[in-house]
mmCIF file as gemmi writes it, N, C-alpha and C atoms, coordinates in Angstrom:
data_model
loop_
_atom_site.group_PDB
_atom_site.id
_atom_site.type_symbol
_atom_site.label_atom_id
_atom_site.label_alt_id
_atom_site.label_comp_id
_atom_site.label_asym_id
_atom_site.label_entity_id
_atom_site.label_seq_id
_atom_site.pdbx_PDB_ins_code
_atom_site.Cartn_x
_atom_site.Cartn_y
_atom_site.Cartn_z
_atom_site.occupancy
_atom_site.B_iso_or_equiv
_atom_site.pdbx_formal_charge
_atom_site.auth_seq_id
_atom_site.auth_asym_id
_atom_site.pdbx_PDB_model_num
ATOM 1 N N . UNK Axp A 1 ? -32.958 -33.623 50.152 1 0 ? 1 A 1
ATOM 2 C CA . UNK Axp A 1 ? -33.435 -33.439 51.495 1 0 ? 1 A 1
ATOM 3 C C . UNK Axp A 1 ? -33.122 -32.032 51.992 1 0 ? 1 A 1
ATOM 4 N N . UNK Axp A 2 ? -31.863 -31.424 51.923 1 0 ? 2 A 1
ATOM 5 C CA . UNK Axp A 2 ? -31.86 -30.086 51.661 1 0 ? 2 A 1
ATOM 6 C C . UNK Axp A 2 ? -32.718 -29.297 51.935 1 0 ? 2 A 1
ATOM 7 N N . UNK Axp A 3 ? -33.228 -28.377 52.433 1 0 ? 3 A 1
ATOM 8 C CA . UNK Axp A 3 ? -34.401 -27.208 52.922 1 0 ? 3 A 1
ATOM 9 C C . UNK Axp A 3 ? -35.667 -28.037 52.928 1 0 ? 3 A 1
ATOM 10 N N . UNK Axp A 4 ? -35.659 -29.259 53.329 1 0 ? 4 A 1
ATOM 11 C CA . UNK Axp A 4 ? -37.062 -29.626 53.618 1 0 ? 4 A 1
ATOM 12 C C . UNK Axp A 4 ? -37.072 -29.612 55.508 1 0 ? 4 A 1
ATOM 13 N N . UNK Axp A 5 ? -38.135 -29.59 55.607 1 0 ? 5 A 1
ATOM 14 C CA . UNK Axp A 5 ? -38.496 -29.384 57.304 1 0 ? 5 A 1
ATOM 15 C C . UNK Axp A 5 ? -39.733 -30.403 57.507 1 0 ? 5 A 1
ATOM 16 N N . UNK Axp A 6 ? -39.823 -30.504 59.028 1 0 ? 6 A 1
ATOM 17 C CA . UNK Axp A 6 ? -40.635 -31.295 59.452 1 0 ? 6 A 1
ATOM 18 C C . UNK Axp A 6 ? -41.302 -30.656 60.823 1 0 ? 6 A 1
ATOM 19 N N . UNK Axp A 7 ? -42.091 -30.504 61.68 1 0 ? 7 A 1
ATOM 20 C CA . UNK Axp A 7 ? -42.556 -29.852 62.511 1 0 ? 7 A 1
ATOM 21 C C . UNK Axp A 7 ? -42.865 -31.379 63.766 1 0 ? 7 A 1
ATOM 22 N N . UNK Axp A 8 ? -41.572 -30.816 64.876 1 0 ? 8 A 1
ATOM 23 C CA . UNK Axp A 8 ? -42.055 -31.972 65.879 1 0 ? 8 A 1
ATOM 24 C C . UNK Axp A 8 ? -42.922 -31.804 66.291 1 0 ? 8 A 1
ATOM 25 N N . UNK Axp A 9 ? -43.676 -33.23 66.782 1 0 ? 9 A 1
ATOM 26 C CA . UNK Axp A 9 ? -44.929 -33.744 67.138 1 0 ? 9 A 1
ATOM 27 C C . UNK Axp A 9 ? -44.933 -33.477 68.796 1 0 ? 9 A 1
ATOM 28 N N . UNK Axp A 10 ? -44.088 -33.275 69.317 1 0 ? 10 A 1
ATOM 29 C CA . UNK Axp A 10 ? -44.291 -33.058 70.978 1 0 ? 10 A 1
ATOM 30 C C . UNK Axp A 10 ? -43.939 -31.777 71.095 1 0 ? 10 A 1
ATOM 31 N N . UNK Axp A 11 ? -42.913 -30.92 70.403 1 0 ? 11 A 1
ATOM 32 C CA . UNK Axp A 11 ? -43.002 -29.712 71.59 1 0 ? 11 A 1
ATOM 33 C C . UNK Axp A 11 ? -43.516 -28.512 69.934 1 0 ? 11 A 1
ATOM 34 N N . UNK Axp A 12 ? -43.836 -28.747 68.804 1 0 ? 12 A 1
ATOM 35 C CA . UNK Axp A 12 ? -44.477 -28.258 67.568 1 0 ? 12 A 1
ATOM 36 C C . UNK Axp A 12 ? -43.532 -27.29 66.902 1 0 ? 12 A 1
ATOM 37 N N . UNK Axp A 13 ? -41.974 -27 67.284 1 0 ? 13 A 1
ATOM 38 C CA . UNK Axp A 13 ? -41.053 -26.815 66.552 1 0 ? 13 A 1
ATOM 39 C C . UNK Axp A 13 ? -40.58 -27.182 65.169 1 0 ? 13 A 1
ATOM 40 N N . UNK Axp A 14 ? -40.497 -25.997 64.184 1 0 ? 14 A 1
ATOM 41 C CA . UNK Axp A 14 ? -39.897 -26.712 62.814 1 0 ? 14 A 1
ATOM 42 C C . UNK Axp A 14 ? -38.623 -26.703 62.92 1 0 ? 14 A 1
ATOM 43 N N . UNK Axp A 15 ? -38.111 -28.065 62.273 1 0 ? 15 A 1
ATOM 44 C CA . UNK Axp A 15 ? -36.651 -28.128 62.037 1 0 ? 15 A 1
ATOM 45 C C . UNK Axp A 15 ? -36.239 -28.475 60.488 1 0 ? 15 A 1
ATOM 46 N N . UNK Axp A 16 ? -35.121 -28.038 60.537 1 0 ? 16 A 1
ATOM 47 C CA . UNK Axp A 16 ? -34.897 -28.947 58.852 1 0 ? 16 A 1
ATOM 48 C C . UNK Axp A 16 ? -34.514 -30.175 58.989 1 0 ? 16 A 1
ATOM 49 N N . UNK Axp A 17 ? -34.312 -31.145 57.857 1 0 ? 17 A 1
ATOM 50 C CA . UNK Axp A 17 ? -34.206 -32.815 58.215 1 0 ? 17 A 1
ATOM 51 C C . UNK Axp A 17 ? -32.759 -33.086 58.238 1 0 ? 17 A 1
ATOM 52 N N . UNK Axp A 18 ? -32.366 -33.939 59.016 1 0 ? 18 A 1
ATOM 53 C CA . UNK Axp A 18 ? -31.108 -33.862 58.41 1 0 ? 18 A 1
ATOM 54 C C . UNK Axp A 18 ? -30.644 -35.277 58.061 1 0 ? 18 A 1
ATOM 55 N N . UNK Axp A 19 ? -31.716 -36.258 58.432 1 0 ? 19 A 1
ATOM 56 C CA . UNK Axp A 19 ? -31.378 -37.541 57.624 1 0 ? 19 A 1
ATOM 57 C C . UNK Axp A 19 ? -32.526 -37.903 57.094 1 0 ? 19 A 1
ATOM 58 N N . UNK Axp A 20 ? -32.665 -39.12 56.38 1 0 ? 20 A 1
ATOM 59 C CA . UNK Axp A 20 ? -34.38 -39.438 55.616 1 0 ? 20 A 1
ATOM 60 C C . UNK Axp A 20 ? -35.272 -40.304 56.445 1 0 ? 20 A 1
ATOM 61 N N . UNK Axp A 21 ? -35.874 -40.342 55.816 1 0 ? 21 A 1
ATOM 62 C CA . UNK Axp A 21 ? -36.623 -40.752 56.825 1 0 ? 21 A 1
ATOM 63 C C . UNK Axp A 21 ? -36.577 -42.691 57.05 1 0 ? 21 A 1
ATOM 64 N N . UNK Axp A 22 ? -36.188 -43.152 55.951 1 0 ? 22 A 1
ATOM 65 C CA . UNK Axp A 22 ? -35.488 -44.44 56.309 1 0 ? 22 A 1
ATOM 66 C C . UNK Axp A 22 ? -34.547 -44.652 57.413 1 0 ? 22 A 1
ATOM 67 N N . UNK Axp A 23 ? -33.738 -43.924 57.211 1 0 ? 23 A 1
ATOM 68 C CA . UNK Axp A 23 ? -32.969 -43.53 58.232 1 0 ? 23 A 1
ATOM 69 C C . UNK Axp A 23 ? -33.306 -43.611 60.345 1 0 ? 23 A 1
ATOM 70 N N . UNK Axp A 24 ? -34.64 -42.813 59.712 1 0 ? 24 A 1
ATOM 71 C CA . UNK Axp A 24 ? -35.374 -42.621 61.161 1 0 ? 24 A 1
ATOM 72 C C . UNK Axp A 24 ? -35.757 -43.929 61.241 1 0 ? 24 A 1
ATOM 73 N N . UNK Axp A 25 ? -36.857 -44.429 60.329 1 0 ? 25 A 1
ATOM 74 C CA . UNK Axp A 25 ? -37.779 -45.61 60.773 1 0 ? 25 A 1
ATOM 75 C C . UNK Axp A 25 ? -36.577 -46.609 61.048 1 0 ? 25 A 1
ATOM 76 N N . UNK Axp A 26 ? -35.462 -47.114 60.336 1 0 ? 26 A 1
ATOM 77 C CA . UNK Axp A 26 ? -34.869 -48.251 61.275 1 0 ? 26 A 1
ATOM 78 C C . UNK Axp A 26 ? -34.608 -47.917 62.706 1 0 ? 26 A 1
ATOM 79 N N . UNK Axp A 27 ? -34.199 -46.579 62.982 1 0 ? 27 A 1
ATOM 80 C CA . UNK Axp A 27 ? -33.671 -46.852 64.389 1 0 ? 27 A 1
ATOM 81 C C . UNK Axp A 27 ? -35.362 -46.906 65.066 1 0 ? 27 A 1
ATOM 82 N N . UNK Axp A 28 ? -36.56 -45.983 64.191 1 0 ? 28 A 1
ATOM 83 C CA . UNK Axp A 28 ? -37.249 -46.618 65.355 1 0 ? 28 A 1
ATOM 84 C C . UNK Axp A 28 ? -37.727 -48.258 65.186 1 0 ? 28 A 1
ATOM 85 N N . UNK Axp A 29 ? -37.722 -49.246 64.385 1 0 ? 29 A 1
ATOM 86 C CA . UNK Axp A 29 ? -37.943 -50.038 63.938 1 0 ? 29 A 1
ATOM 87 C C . UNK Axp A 29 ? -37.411 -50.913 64.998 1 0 ? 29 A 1
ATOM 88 N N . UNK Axp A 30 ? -35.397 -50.579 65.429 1 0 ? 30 A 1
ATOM 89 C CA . UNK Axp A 30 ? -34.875 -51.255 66.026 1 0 ? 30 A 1
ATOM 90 C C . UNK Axp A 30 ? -35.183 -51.166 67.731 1 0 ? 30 A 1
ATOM 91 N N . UNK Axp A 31 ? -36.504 -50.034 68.104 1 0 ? 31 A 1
ATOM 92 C CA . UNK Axp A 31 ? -36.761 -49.863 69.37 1 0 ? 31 A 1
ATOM 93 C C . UNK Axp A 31 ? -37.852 -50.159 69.462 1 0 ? 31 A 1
ATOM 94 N N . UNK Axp A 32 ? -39.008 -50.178 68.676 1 0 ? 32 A 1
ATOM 95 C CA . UNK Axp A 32 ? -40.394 -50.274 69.159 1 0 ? 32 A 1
ATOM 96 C C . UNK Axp A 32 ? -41.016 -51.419 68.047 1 0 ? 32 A 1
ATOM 97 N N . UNK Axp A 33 ? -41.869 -52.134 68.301 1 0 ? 33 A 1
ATOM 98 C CA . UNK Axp A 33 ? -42.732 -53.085 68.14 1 0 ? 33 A 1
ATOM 99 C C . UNK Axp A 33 ? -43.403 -52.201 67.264 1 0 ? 33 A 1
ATOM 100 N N . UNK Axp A 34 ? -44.147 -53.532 66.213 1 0 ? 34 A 1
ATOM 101 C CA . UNK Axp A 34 ? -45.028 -52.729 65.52 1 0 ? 34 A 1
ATOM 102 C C . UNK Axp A 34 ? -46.164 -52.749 65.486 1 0 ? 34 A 1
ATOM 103 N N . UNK Axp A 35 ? -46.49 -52.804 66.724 1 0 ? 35 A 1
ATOM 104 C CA . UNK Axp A 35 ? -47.322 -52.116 67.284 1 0 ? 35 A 1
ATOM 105 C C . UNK Axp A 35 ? -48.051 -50.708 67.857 1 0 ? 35 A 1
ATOM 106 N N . UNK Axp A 36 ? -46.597 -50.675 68.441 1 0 ? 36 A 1
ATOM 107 C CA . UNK Axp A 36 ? -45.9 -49.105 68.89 1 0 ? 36 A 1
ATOM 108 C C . UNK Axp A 36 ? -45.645 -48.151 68.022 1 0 ? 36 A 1
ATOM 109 N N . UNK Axp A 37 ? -45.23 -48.629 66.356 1 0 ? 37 A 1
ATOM 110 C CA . UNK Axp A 37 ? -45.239 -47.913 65.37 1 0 ? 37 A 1
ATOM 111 C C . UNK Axp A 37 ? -46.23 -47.549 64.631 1 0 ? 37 A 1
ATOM 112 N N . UNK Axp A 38 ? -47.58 -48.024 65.134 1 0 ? 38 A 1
ATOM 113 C CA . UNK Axp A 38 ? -48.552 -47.456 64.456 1 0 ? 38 A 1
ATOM 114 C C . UNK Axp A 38 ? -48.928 -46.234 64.316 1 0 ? 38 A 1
ATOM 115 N N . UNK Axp A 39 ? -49.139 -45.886 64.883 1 0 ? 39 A 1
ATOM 116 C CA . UNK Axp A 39 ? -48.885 -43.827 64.827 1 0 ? 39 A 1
ATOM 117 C C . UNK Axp A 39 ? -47.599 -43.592 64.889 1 0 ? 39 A 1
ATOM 118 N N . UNK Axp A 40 ? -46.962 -43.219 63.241 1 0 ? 40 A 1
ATOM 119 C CA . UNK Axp A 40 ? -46.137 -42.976 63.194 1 0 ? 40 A 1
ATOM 120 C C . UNK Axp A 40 ? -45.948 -41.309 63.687 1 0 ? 40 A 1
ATOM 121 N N . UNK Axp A 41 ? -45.281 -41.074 64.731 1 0 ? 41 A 1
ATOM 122 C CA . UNK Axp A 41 ? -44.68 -39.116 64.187 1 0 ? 41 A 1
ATOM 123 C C . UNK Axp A 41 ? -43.418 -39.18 64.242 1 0 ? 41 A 1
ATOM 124 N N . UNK Axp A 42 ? -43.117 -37.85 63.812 1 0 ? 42 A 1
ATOM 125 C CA . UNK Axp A 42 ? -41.51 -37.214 63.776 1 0 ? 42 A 1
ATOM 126 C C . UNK Axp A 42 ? -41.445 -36.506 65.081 1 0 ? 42 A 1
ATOM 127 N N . UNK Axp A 43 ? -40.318 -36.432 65.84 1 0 ? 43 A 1
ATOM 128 C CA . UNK Axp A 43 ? -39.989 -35.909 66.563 1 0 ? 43 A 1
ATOM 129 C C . UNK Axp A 43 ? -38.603 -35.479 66.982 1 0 ? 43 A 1
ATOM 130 N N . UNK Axp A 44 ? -38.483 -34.085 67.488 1 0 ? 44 A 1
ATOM 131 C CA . UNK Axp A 44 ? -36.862 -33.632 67.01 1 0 ? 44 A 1
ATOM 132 C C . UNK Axp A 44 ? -35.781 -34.414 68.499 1 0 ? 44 A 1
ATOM 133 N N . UNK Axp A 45 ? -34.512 -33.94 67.742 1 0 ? 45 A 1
ATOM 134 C CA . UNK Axp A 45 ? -33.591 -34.909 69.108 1 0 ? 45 A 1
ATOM 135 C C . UNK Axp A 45 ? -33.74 -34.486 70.215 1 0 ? 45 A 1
ATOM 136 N N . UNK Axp A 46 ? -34.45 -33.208 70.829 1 0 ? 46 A 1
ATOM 137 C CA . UNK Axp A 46 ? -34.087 -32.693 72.292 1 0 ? 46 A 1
ATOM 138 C C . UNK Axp A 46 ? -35.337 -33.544 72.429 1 0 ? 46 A 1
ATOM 139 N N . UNK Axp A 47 ? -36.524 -33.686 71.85 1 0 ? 47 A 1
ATOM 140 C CA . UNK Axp A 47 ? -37.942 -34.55 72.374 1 0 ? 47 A 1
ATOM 141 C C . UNK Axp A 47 ? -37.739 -36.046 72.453 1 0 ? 47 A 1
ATOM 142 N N . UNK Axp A 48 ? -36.488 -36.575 71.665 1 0 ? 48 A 1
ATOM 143 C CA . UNK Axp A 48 ? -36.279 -37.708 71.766 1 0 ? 48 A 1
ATOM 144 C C . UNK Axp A 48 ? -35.742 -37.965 73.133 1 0 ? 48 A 1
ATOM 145 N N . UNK Axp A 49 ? -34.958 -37.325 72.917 1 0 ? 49 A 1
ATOM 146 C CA . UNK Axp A 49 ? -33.75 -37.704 74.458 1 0 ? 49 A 1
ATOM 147 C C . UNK Axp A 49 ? -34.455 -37.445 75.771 1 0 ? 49 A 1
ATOM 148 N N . UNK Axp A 50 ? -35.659 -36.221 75.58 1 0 ? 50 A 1
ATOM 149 C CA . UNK Axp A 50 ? -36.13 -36.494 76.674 1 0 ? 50 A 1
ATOM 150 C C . UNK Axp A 50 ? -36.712 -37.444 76.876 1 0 ? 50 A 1
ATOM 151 N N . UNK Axp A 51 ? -37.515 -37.9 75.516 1 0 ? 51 A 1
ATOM 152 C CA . UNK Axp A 51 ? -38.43 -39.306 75.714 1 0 ? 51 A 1
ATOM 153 C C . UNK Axp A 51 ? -38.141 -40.16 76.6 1 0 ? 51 A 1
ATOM 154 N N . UNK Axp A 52 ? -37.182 -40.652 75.852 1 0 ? 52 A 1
ATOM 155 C CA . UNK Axp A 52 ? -36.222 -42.347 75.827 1 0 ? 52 A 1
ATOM 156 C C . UNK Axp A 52 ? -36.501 -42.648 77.358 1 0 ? 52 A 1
ATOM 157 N N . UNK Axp A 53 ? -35.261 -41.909 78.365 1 0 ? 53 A 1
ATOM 158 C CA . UNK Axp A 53 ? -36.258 -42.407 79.301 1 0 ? 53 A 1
ATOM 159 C C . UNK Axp A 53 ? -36.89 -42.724 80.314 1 0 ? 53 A 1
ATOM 160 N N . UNK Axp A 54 ? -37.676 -42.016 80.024 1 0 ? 54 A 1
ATOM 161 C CA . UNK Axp A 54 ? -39.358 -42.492 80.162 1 0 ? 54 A 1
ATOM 162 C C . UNK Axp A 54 ? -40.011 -43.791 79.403 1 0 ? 54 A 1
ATOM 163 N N . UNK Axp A 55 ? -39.272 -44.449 78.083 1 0 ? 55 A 1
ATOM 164 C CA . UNK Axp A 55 ? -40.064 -44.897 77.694 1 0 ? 55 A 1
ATOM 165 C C . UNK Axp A 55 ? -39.961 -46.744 78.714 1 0 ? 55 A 1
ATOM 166 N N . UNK Axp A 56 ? -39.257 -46.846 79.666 1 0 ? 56 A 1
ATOM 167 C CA . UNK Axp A 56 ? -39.611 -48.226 80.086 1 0 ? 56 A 1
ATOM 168 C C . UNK Axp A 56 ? -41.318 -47.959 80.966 1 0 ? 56 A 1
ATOM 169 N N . UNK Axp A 57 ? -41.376 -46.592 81.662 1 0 ? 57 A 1
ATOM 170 C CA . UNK Axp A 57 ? -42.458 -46.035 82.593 1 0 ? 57 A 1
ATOM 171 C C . UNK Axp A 57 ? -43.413 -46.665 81.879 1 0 ? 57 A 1
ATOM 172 N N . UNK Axp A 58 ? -43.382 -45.901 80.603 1 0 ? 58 A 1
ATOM 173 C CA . UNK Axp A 58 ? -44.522 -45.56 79.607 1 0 ? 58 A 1
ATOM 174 C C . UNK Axp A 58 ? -44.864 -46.868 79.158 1 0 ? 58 A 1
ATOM 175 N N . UNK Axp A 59 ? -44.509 -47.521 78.993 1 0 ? 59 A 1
ATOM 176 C CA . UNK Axp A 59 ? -44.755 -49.254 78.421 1 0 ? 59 A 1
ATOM 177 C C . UNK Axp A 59 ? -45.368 -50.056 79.841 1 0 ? 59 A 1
ATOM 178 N N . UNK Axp A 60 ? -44.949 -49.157 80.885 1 0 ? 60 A 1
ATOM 179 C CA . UNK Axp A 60 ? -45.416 -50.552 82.162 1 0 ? 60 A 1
ATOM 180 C C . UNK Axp A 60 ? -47.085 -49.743 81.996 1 0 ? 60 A 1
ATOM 181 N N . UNK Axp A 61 ? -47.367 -48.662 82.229 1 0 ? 61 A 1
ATOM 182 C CA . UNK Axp A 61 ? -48.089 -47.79 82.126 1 0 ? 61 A 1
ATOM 183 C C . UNK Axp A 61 ? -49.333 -48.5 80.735 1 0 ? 61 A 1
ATOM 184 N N . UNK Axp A 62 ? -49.162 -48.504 79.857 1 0 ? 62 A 1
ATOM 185 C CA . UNK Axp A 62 ? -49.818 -48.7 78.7 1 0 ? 62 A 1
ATOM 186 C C . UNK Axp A 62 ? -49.919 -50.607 79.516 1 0 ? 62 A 1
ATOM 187 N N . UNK Axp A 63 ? -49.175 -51.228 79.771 1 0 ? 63 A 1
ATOM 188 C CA . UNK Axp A 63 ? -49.54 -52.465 79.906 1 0 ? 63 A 1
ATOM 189 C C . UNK Axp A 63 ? -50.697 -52.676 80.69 1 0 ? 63 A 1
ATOM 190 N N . UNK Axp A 64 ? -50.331 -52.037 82.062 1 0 ? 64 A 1
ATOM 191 C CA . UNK Axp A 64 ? -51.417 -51.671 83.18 1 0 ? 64 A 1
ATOM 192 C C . UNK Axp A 64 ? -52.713 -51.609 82.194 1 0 ? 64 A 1
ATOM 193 N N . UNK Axp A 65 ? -52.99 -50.505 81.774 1 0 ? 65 A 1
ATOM 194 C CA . UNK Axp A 65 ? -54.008 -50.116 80.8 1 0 ? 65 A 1
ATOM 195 C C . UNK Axp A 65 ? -54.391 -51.3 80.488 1 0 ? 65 A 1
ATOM 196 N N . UNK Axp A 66 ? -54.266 -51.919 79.506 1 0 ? 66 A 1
ATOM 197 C CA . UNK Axp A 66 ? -54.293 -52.683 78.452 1 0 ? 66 A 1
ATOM 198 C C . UNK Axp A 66 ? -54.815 -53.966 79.324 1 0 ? 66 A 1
ATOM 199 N N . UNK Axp A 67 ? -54.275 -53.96 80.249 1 0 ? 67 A 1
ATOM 200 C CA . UNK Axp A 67 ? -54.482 -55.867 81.047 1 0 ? 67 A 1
ATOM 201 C C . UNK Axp A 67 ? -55.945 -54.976 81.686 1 0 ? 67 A 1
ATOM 202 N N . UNK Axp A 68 ? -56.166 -54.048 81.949 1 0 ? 68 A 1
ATOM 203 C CA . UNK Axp A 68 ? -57.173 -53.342 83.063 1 0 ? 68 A 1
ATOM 204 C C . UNK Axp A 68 ? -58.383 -53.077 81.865 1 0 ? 68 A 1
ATOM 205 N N . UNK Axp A 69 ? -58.304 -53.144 80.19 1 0 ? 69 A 1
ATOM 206 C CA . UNK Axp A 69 ? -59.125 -53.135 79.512 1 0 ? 69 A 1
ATOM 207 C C . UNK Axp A 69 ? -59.718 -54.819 79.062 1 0 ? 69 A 1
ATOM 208 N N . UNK Axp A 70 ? -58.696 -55.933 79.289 1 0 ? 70 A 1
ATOM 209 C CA . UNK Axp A 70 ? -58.873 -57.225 78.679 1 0 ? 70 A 1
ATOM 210 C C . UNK Axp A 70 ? -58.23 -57.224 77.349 1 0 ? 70 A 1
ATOM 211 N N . UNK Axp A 71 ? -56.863 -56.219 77.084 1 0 ? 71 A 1
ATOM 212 C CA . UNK Axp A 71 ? -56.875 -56.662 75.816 1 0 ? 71 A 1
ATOM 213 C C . UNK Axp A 71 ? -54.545 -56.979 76.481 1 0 ? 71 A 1
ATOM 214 N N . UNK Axp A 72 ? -54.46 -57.428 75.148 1 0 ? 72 A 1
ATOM 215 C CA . UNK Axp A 72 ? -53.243 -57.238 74.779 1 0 ? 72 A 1
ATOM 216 C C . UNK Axp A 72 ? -52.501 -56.253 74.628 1 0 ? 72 A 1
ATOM 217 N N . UNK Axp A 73 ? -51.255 -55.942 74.915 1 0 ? 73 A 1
ATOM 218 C CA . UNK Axp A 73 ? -50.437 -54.768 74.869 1 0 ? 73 A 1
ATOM 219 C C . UNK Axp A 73 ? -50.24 -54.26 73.338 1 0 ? 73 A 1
ATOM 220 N N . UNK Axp A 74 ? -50.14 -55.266 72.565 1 0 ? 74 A 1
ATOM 221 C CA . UNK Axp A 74 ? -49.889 -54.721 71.18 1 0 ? 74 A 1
ATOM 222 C C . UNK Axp A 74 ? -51.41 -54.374 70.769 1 0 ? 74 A 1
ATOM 223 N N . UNK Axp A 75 ? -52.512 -55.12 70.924 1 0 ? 75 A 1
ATOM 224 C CA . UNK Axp A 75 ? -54.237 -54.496 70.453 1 0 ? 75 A 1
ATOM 225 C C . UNK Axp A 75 ? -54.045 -53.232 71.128 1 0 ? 75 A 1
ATOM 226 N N . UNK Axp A 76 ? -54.041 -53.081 72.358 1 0 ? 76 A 1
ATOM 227 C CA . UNK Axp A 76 ? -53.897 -51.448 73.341 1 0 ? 76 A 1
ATOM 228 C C . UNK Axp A 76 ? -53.767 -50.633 72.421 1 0 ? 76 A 1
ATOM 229 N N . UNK Axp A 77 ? -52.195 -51.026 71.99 1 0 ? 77 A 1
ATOM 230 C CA . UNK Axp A 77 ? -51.358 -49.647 71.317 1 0 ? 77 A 1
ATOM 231 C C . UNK Axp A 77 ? -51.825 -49.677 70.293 1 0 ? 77 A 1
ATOM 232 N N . UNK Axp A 78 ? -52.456 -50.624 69.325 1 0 ? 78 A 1
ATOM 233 C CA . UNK Axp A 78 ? -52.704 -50.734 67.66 1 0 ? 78 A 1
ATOM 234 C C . UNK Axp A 78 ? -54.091 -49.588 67.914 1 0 ? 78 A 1
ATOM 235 N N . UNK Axp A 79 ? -55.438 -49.771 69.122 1 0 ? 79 A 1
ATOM 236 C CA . UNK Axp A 79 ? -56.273 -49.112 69.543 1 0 ? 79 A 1
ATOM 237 C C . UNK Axp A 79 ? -55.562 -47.378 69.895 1 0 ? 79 A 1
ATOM 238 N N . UNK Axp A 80 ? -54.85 -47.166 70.525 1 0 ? 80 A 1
ATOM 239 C CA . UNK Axp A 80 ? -54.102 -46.174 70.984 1 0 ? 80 A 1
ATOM 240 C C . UNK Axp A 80 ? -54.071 -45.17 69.939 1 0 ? 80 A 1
ATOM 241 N N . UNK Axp A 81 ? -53.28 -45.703 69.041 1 0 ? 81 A 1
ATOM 242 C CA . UNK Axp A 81 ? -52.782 -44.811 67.512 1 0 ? 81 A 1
ATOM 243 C C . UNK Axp A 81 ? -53.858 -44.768 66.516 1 0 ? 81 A 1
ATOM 244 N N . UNK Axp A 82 ? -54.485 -45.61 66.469 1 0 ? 82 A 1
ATOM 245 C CA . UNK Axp A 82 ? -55.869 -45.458 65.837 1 0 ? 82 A 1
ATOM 246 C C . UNK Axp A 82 ? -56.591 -44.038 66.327 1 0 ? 82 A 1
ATOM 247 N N . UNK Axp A 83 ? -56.659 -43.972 68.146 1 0 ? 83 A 1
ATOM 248 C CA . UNK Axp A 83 ? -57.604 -42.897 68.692 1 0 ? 83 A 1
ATOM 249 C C . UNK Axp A 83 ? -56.715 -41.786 68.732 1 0 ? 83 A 1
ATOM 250 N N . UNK Axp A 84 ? -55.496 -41.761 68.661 1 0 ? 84 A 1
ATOM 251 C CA . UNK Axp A 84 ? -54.398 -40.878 68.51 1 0 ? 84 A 1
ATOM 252 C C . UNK Axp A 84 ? -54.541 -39.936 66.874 1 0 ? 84 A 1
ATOM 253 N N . UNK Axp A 85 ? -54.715 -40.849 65.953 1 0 ? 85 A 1
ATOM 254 C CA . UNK Axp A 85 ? -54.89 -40.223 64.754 1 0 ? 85 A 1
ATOM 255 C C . UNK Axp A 85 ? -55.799 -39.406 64.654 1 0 ? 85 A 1
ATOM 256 N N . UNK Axp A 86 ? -57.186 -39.957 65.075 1 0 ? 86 A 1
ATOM 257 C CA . UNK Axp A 86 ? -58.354 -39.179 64.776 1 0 ? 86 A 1
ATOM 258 C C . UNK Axp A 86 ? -58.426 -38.097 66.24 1 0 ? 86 A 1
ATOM 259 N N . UNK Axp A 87 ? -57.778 -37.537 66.564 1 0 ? 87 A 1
ATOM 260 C CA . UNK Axp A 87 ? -57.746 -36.438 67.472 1 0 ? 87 A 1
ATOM 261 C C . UNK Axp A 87 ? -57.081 -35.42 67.022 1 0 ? 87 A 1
């Protein structure tokens, strides 16, 4: 893992890694639905910490959405990262 890098997804900074990426996916595993994990990105710790939170906002927010489209919160987000990818 050593001199490999990754370029965060919110503010487009390269960093080097400093754990694997197993590593990452449980803790996000142990926070988000997998739903929410469908668009997976990397993102570095100052983008995390700002995330976090925000992220109860961001979930009432996406629900709103989601009940205001007729669908489910997890279809929303599975739809979400789908339109997220191809952008």
């Amino acid at each position: 893992m050593r001199g490999e890098t990754y370029t965060c997804a919110a503010c487009g900074e390269a960093y080097e890694k400093i754990r694997t990426g197993v590593d990452a996916m449980a803790e996000a595993e142990a926070l988000f639905s997998h739903a929410e994990l469908a668009s997976k990105v990397r993102v570095c710790d100052d983008c995390w910490e700002a995330f976090m939170p925000e992220l109860p906002r961001l979930r009432a927010e996406a629900d709103q959405r989601a009940a205001a489209a007729g669908l489910s919160y997890d279809e929303f987000m599975r739809r979400e990262a789908v339109r997220l990818d191809q952008e």
